[in-house]
Backbone bond lengths (Angstrom), bond angles and torsions (degrees), N, CA, C in turn:
res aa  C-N    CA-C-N  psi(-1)  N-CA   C-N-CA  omega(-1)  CA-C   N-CA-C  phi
1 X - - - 1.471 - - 1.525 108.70 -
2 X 1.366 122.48 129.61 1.528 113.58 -165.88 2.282 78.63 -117.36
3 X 1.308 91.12 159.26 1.380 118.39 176.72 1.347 121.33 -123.66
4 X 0.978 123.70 127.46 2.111 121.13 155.86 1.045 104.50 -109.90
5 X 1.453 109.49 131.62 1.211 119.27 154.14 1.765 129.37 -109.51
6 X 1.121 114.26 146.83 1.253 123.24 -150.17 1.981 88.27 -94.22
7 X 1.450 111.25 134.79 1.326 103.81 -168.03 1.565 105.71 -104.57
8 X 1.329 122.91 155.76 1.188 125.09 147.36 1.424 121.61 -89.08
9 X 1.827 101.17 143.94 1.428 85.52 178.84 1.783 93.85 -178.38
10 X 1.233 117.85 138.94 1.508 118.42 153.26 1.143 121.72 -98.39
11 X 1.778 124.07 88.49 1.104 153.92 -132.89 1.446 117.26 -28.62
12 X 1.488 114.47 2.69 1.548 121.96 -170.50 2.006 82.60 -97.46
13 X 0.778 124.75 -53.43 1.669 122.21 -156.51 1.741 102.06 -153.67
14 X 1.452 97.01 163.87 1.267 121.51 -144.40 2.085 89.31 -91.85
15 X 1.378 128.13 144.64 1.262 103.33 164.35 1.526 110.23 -103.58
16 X 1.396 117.59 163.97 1.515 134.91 -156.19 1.611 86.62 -52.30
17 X 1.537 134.72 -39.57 1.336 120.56 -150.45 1.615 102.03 -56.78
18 X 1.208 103.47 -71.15 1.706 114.87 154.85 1.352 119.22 25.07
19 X 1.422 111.20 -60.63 1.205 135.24 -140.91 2.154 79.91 -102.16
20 X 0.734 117.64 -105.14 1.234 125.99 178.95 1.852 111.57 -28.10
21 X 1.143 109.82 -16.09 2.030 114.62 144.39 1.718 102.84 -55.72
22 X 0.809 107.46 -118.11 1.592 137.21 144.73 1.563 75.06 33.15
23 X 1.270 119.98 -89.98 1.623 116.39 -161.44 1.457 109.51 -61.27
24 X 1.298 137.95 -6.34 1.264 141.00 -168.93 1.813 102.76 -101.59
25 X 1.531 104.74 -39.64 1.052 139.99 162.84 1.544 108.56 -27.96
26 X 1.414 97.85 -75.50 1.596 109.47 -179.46 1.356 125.21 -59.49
27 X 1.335 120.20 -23.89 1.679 125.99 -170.88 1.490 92.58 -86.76
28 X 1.207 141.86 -14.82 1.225 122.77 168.01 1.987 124.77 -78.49
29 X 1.579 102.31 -12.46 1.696 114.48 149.15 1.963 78.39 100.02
30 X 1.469 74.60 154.92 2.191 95.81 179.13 1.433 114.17 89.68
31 X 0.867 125.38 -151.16 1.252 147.64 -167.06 1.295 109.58 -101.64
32 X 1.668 104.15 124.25 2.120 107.34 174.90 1.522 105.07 -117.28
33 X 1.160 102.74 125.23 1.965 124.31 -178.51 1.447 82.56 -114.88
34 X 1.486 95.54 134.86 1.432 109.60 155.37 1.503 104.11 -130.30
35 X 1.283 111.33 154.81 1.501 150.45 -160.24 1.834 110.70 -102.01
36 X 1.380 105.04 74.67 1.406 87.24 163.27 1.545 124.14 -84.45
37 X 1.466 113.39 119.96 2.191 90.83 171.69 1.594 93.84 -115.37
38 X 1.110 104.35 174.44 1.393 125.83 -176.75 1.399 126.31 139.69
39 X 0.821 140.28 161.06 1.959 151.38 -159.66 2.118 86.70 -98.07
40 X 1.372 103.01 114.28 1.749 97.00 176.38 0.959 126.82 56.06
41 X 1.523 110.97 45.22 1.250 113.01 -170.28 2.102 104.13 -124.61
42 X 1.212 93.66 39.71 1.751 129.23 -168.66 2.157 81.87 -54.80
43 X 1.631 113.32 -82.53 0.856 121.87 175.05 1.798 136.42 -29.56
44 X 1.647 109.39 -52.10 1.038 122.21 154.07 1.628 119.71 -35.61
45 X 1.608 105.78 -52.42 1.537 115.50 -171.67 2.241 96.69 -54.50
46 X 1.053 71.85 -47.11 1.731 94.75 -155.06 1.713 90.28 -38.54
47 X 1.593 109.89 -68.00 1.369 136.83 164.93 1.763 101.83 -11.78
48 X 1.345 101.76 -73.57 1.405 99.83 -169.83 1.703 117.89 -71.63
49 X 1.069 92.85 -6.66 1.791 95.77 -172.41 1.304 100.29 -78.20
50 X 1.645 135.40 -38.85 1.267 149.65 -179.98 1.368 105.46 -51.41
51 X 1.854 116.41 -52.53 1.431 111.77 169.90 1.664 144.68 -14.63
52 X 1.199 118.94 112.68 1.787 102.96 -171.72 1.453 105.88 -73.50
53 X 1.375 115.90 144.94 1.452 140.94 -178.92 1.827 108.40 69.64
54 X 0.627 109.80 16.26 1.407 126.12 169.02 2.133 108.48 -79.09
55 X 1.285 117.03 105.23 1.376 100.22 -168.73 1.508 113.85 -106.06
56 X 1.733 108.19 -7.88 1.785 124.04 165.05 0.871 100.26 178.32
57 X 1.684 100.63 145.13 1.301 135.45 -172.47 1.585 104.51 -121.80
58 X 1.290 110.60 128.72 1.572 153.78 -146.71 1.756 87.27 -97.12
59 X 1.063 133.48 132.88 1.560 122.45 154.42 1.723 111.66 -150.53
60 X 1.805 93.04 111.34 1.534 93.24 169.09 1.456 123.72 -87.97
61 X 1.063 135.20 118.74 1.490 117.33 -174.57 1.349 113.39 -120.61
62 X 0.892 121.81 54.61 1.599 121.26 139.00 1.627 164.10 -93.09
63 X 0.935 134.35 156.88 1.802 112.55 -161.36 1.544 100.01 -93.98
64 X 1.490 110.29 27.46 1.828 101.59 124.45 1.555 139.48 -82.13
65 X 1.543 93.29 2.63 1.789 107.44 174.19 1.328 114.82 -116.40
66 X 1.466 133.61 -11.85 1.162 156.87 -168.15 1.525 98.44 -45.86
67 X 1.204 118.97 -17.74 1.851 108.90 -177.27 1.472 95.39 -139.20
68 X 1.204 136.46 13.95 1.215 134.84 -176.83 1.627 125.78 48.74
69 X 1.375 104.24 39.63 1.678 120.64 -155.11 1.961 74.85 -80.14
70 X 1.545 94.48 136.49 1.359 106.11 169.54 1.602 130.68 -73.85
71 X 1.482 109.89 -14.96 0.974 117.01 -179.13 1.528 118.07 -74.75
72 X 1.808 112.97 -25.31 0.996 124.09 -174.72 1.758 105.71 -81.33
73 X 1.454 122.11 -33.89 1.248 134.07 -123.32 1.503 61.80 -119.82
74 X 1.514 147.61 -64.98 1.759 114.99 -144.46 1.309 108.23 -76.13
75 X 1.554 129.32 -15.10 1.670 115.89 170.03 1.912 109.32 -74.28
76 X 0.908 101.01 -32.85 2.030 87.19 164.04 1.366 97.72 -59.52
77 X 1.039 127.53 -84.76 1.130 121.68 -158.01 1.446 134.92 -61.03
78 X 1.207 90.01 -13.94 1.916 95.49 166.92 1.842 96.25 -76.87
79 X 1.164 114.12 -43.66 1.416 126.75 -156.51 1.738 96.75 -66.01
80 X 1.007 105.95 -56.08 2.107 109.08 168.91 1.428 112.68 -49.56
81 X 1.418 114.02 -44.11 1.718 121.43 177.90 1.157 107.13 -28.25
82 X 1.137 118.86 -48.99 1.573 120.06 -159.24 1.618 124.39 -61.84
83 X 1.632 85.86 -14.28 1.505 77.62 164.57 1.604 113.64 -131.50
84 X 1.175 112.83 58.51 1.597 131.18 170.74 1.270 116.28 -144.20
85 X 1.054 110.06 125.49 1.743 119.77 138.74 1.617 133.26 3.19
86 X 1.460 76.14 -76.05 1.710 96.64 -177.65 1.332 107.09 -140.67
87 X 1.309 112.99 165.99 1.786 128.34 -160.99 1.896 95.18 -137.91
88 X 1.138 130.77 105.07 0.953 145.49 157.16 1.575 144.71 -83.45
89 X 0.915 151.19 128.65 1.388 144.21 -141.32 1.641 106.56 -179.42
90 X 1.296 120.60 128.92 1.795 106.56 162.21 0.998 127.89 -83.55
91 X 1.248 112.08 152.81 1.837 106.07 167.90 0.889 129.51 -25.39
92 X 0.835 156.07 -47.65 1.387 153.00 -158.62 1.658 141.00 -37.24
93 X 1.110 132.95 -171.15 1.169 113.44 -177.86 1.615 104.40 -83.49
94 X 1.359 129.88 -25.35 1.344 125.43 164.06 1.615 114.44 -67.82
95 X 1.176 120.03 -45.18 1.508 99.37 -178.67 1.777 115.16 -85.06
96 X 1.369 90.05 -9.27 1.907 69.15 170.64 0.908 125.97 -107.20
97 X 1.751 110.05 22.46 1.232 106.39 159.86 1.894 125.06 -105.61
98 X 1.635 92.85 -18.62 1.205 91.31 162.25 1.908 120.92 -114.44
99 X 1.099 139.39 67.93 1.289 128.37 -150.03 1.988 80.93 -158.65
100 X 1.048 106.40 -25.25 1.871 111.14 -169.19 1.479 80.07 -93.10
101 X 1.259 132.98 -56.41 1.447 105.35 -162.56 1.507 118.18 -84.72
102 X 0.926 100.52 12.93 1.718 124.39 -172.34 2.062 91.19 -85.86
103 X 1.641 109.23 -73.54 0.892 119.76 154.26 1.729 129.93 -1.37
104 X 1.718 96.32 -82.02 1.603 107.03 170.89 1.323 100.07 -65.09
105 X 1.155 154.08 -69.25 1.813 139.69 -170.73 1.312 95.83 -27.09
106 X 1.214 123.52 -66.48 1.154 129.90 -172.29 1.773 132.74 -70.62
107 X 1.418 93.44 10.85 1.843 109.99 -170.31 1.404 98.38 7.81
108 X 1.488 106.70 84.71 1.732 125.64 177.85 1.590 80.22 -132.92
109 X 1.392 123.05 -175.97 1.386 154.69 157.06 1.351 112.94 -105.68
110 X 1.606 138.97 113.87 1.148 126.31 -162.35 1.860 90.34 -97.35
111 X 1.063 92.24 148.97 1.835 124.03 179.03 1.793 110.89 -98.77
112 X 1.661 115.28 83.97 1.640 116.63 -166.26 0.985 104.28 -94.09
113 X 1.904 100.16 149.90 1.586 96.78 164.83 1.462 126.14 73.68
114 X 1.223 103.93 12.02 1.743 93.44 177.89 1.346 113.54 -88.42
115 X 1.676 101.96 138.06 1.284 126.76 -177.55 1.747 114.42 -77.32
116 X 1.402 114.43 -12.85 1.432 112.38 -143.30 1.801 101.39 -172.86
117 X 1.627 98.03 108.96 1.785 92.60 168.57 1.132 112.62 -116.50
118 X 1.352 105.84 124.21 1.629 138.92 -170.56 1.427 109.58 -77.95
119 X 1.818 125.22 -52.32 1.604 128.76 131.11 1.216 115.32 -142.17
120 X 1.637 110.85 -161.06 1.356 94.65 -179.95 1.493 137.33 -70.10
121 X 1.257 119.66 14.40 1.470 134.21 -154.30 1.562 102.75 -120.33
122 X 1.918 101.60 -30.43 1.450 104.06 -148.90 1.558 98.41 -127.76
123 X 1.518 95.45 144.58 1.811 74.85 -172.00 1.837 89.78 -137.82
124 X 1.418 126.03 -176.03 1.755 144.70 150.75 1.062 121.74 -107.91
125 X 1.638 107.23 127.39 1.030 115.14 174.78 1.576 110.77 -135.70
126 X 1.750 104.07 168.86 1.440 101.31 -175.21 1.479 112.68 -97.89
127 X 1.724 146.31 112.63 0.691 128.88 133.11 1.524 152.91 -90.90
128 X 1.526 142.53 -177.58 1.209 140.00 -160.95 1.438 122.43 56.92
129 X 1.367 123.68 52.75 1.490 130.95 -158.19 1.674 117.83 52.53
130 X 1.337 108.53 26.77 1.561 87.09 -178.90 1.671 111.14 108.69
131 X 1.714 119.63 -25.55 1.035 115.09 172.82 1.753 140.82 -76.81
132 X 1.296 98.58 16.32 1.689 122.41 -160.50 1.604 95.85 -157.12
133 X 1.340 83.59 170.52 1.473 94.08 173.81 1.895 95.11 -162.12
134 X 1.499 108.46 123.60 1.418 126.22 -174.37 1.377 100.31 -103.69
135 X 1.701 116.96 113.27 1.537 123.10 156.44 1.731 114.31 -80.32
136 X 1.507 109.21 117.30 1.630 122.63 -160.47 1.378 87.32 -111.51
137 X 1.480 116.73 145.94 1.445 131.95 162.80 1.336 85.37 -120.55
138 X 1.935 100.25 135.53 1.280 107.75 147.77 1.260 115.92 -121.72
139 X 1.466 119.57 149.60 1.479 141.60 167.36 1.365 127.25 -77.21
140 X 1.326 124.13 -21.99 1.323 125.02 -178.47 1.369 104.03 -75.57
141 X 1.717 111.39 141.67 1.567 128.68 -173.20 1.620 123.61 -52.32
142 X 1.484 101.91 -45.78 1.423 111.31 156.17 1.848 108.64 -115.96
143 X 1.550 82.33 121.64 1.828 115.11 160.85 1.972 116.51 -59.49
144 X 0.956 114.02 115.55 1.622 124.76 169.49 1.258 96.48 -102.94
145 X 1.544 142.95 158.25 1.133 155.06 -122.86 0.891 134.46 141.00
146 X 1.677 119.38 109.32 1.948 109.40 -172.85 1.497 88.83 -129.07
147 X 1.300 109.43 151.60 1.692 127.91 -151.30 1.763 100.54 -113.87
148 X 1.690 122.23 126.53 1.223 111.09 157.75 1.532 101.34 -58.67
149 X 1.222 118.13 138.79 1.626 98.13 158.74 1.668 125.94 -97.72
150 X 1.235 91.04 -8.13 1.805 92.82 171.35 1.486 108.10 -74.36
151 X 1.233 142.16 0.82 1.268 149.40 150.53 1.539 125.63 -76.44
152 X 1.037 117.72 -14.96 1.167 116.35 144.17 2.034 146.55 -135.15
153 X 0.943 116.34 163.55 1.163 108.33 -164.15 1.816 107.26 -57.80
154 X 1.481 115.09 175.64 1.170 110.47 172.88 1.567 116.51 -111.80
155 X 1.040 118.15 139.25 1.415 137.89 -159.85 1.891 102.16 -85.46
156 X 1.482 100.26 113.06 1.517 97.70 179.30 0.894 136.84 -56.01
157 X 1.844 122.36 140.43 1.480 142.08 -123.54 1.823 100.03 -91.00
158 X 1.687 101.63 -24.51 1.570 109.03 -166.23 1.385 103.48 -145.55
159 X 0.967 124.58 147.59 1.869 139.20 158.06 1.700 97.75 132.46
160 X 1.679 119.96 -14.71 1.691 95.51 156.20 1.266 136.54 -106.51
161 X 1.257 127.97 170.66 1.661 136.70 -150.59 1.805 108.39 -135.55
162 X 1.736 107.97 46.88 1.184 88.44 -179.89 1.719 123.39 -91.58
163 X 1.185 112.42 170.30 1.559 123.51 -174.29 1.989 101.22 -61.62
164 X 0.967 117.36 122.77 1.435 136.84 151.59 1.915 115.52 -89.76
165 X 1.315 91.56 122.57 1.467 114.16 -173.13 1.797 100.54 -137.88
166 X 1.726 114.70 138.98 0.883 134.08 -150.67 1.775 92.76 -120.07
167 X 1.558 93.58 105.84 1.336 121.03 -177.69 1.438 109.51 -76.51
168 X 2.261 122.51 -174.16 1.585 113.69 169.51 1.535 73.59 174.28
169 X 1.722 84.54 131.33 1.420 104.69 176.17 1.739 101.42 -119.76
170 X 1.674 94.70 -175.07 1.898 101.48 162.36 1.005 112.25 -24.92
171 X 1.144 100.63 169.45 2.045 118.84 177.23 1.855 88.47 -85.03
172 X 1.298 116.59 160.60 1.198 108.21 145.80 1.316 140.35 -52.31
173 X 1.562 118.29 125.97 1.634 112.36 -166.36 1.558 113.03 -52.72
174 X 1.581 106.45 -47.17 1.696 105.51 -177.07 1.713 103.57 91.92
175 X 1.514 114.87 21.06 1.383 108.44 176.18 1.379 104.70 -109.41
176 X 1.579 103.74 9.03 2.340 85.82 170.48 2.128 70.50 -167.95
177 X 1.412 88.35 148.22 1.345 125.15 164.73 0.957 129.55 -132.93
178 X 1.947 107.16 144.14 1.402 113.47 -172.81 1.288 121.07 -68.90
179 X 1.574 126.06 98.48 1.596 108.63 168.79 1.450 136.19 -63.30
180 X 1.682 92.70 -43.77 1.922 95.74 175.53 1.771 89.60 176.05
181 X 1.753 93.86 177.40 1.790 91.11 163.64 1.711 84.18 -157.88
182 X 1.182 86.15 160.30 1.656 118.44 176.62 1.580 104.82 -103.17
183 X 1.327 123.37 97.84 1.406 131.03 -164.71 1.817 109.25 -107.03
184 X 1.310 134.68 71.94 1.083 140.66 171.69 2.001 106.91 -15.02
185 X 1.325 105.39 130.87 1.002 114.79 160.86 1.285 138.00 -121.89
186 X 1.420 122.72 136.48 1.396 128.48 -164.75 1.452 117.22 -135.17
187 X 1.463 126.42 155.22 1.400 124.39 173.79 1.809 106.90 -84.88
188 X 1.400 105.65 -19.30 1.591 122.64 -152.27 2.006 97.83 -78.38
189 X 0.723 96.03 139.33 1.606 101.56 153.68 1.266 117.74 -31.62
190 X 2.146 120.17 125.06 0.990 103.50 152.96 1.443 150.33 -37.43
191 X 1.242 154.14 158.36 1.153 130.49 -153.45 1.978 100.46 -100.40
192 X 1.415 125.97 -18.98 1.451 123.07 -148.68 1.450 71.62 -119.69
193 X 1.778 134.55 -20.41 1.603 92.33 151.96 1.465 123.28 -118.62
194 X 1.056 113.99 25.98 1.193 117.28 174.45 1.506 127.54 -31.50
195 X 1.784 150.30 131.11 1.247 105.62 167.49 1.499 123.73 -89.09
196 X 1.715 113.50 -3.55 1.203 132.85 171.11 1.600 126.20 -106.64
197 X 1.390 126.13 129.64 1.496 103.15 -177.76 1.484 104.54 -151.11
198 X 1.697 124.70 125.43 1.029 127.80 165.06 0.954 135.34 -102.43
199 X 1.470 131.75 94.11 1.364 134.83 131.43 1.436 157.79 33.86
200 X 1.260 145.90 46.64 0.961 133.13 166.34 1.463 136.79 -86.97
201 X 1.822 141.53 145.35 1.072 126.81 -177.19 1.555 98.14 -115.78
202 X 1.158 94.82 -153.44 1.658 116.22 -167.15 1.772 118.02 -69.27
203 X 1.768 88.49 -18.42 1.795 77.89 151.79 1.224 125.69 -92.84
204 X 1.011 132.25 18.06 1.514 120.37 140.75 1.903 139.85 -60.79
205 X 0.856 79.92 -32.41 1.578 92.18 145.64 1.649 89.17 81.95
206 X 1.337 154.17 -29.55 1.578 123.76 -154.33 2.003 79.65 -175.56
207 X 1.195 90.46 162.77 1.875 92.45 -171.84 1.870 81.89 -85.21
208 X 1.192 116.69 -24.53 1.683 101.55 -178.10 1.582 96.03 -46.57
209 X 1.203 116.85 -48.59 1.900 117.06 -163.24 1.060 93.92 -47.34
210 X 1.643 140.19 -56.60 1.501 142.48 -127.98 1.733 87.09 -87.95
211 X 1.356 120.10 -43.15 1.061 106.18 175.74 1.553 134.81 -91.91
212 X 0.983 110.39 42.57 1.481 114.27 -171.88 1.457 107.01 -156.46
213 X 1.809 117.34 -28.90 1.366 112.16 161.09 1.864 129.46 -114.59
214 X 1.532 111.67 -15.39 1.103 106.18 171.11 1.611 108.48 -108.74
215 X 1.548 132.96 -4.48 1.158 104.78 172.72 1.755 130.31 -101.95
216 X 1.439 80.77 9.91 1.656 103.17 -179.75 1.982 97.27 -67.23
217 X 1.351 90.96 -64.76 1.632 106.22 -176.41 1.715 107.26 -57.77
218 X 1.375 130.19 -29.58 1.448 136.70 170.89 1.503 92.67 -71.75
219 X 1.058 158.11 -51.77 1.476 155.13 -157.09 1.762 109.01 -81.03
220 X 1.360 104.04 -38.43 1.628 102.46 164.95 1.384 106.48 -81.91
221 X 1.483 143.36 -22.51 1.009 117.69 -165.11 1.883 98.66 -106.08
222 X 1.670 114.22 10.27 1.672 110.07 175.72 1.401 92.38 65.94
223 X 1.237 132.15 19.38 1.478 119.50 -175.47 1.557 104.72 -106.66
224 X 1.629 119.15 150.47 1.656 131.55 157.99 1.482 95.19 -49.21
225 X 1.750 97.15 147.87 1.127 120.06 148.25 1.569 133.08 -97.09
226 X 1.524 119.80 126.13 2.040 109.49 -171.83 1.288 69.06 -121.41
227 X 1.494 94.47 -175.51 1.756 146.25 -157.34 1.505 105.59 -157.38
228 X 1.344 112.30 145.23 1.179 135.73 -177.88 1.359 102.03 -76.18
229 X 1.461 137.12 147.98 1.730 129.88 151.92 1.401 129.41 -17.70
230 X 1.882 86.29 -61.84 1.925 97.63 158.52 1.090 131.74 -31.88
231 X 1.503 101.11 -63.74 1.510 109.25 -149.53 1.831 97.20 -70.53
232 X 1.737 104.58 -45.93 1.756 97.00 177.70 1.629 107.21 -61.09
233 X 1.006 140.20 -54.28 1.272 128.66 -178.91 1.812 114.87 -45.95
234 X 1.312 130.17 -30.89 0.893 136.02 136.69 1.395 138.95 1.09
235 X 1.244 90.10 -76.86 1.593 130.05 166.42 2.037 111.26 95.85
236 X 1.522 89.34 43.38 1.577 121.67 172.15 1.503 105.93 -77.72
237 X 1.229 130.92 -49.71 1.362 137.81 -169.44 1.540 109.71 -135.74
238 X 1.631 116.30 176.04 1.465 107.13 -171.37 1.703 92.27 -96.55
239 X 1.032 101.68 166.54 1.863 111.46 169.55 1.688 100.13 -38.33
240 X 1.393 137.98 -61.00 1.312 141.07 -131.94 1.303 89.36 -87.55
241 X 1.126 142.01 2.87 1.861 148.50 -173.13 1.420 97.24 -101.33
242 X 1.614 122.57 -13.58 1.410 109.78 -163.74 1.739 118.18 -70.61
243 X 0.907 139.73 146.63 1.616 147.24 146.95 1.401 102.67 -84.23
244 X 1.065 105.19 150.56 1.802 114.86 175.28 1.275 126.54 147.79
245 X 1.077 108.65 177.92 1.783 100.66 -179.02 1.980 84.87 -93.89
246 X 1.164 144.26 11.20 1.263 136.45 -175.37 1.613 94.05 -131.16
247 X 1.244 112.07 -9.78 1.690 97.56 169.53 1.788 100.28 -116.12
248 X 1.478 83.92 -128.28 1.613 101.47 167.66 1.164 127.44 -64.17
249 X 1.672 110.84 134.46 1.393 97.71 172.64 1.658 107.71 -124.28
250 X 1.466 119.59 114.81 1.269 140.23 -146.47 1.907 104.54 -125.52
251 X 1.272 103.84 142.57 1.849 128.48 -174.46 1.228 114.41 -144.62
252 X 1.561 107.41 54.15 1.717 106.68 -179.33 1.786 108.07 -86.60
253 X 1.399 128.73 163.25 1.415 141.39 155.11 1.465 95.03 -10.67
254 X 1.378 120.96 -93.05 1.059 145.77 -179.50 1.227 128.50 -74.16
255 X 1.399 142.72 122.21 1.394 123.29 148.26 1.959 120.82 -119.90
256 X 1.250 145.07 134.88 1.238 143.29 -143.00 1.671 90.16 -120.57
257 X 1.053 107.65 71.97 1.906 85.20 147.98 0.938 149.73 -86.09
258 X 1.192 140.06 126.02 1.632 166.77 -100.23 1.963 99.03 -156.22
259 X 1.426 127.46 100.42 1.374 109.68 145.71 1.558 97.56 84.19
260 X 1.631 122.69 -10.99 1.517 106.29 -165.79 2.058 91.52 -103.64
261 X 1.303 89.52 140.08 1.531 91.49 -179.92 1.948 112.43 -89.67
262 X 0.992 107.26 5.42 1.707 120.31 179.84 1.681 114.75 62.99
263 X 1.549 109.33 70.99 1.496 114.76 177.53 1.634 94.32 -82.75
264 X 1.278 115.49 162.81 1.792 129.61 -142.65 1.506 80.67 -77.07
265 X 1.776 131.42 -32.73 1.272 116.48 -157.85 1.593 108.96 -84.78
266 X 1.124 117.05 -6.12 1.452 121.69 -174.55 1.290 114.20 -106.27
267 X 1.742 120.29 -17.99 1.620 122.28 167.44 1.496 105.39 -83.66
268 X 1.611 126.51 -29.33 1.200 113.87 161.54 1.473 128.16 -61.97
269 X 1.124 118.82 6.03 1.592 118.68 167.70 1.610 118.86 -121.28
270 X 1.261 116.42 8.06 1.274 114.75 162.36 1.811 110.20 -153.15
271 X 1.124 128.20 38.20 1.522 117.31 -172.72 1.679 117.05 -99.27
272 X 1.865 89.31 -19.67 1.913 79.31 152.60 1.532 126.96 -122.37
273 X 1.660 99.94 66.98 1.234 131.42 141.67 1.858 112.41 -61.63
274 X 1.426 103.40 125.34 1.589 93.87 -166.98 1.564 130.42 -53.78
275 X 1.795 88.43 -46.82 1.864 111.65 150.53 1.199 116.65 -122.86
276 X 1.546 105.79 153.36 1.516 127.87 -162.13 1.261 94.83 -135.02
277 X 1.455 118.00 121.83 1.544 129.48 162.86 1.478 117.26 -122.83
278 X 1.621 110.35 117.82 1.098 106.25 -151.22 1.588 100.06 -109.85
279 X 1.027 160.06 147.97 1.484 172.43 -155.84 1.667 119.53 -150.51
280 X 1.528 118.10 90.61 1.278 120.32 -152.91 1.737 105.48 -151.40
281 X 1.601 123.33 112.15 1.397 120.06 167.52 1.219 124.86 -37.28
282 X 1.737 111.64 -38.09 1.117 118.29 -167.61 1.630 109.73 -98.44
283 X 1.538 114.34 132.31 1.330 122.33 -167.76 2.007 110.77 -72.97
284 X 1.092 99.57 -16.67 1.130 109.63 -156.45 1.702 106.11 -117.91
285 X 1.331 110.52 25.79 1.105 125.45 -176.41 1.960 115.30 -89.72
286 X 1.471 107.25 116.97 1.350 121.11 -176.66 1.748 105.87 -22.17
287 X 1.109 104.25 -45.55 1.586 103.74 -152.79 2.055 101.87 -79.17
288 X 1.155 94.01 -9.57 1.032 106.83 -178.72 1.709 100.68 -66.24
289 X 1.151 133.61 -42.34 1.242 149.72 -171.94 1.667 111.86 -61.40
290 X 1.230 111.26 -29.34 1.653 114.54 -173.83 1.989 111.15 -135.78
291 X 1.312 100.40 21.55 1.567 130.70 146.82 1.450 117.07 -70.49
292 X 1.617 103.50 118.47 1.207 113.09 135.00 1.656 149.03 -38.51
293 X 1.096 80.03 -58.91 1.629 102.46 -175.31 2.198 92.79 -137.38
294 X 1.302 87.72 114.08 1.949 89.36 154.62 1.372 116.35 -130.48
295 X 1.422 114.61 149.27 1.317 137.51 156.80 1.365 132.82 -84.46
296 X 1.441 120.94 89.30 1.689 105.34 -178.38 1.384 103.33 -66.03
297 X 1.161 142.19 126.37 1.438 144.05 -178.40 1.577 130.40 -177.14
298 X 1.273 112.57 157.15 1.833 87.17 -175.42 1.453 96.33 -95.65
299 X 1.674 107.36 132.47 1.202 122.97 176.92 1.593 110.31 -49.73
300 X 1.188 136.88 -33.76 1.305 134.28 -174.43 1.427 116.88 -67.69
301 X 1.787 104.45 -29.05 1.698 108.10 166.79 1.209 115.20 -84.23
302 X 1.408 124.33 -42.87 1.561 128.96 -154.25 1.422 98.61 -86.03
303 X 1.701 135.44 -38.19 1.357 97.98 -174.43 1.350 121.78 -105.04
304 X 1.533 105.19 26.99 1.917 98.35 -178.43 1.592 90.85 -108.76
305 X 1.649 119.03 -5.77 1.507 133.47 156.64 1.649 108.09 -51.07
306 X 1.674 96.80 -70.45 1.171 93.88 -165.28 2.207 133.69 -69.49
307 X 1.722 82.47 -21.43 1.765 116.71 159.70 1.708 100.98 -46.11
308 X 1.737 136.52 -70.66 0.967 138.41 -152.06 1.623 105.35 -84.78
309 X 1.623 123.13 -15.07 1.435 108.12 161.88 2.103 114.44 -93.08
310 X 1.191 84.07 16.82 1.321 76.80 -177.78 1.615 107.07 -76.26
């Protein structure tokens, strides 16, 4: 069974999700090609070729991929399908947006989100926010597939040497163009790889809180900062801070919650975090239930407390 996987990457380097494809990649048996496209994305290729079990790396480089517009990116990749097995991609906000239309080219049924491959036919997944988990067999000849990646481990960054070969798809369709993006910048750890991440919800009350009581304690601990659903709907944090089964879904060492009372959509995006420390007035608070370690306490005392013994 040979595989492609569809890479992440901002054309300088590969991101960690990548890596944890690749290993999801492999339990389905054969050969794993991954697919770099992008405008200068020479390095990236390089990146993934280093990957272990990785046996060639695919590289389109043209500035019909230069923004990773899906419209451009699912006719390559339907168009490469043809000679794989399976079509791989992570969750993410890049593969789920292009991995479904990959799918329809391919009038397949795409198979999301699986946590867990059972074989190559059969895969796990989570439904009802996280409270179930549905084992799906699919039948169609070629498999489409987007990967939690916090479900599986990540596949090492260096010790392989596969062959890079210089791929070419469609022209660009020309039915959506890149205007621009507003790309938040931070010194802090991404948040989906963070190995530390603190938390705040809707009792924080004003984004002044977030900055004056949880990112003090995120800066001693080198850790990302998330947000509850609340608190971004709010308009406490930006969307890209979210945890959730509607934002991020994150499995760092650590995770610190602050103020979040644990509604089902916000433990489905971080509950296999290894430890969970939860910090909550209320005794009787959900999150309290799938904590490691909790604090009944008012967040406004306990963590600029716990910030100054750090």
């Amino acid at each position: 069974m040979s595989v492609l996987v569809l890479a992440d990457h901002d054309n300088a380097s590969l991101k960690d999700a990548t890596l944890a494809v690749v290993t999801a990649a492999g339990k389905l048996g054969g050969d794993v090609h991954v697919l770099v496209a992008g405008a200068g994305c020479q390095a990236a290729a390089e990146a993934a070729a280093k990957v272990a079990g990785v046996a060639k790396v695919l590289v389109a480089d043209d500035a019909a991929y230069a923004n990773g517009l899906a419209e451009n990116l699912a006719p390559l990749v339907a168009q490469l399908a043809a000679g794989y097995d399976a079509v791989l991609a992570a969750a993410s906000t890049g593969g789920k947006n292009v991995l479904p239309r990959v799918a329809a080219l391919l009038d397949v049924a795409q198979v999301s989100d699986i946590t867990a491959v059972v074989s190559p036919d059969t895969f796990e997944r989570p439904i009802y926010g996280g409270q179930a988990f549905a084992t799906v067999q699919s039948t169609d000849a070629r498999k489409v597939i987007t990967v939690r990646t916090t479900a599986f481990p990540k596949a090492e960054a260096a010790g392989g040497s596969a062959a890079v070969e210089a791929v070419s798809g469609p022209a660009a369709t020309g039915v959506a163009t890149f205007v621009g993006s507003e790309i938040s910048k931070s010194d802090r750890p991404e948040l989906t790889s963070a190995k530390i991440i603190v938390s705040g919800g809707r009792a924080l009350a004003s984004a002044e809180n977030f900055k004056t009581v949880i990112e003090p304690l995120a800066d001693k601990l080198g850790a990302a900062v998330g947000a509850s659903r609340a608190a971004v709907d709010a308009g406490y944090m930006p969307n890209d801070y979210q945890v959730g089964q509607t934002g991020k879904i994150v499995a760092p060492e650590l995770y610190i919650a602050c103020g979040i009372s644990g509604a089902i959509q916000h433990l489905a995006g971080m509950k296999d975090s290894k430890v969970i420390v939860a910090i909550n007035k209320d005794e009787e608070a959900p999150i309290f239930q799938v904590a490691d370690f909790g604090l009944v306490a008012d967040l406004f005392q306990a963590v600029p407390e716990f910030t100054a013994k750090l």
